[in-house]
C-alpha positions, 0 to 999 in steps of 0.5 A: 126608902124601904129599910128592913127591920135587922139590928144594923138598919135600926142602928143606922136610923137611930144614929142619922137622927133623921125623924122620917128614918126613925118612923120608918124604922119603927114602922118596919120592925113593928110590921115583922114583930106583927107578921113573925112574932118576936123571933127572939123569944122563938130563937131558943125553941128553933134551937132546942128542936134543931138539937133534938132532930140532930141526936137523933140523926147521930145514932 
């Protein structure tokens, strides 16, 4: 099973109480963390430049 590191996957691994699910969960949210950095850290910067490209494009 190859599960994908997103919040309904993690809810679903956890509430299966499948020990094999968990570390595969773990595993794929360890494996984003360390390819894409903590999103949701980044998520208010990505904002804040779309915010800024689009009053720009407003004049």
């Amino acid at each position: 099973m190859n599960i994908k590191p997103y919040g309904v996957a993690v809810t679903d691994a956890i509430a299966s109480g499948d020990l094999s699910r968990l570390k595969e969960a773990e595993a794929a949210a360890q494996a984003h963390l360390d390819q894409y950095g903590d999103v949701a850290t980044l998520l208010p910067l990505l904002r804040l430049e779309i915010a800024k490209l689009e009053a720009k494009k407003s004049y």
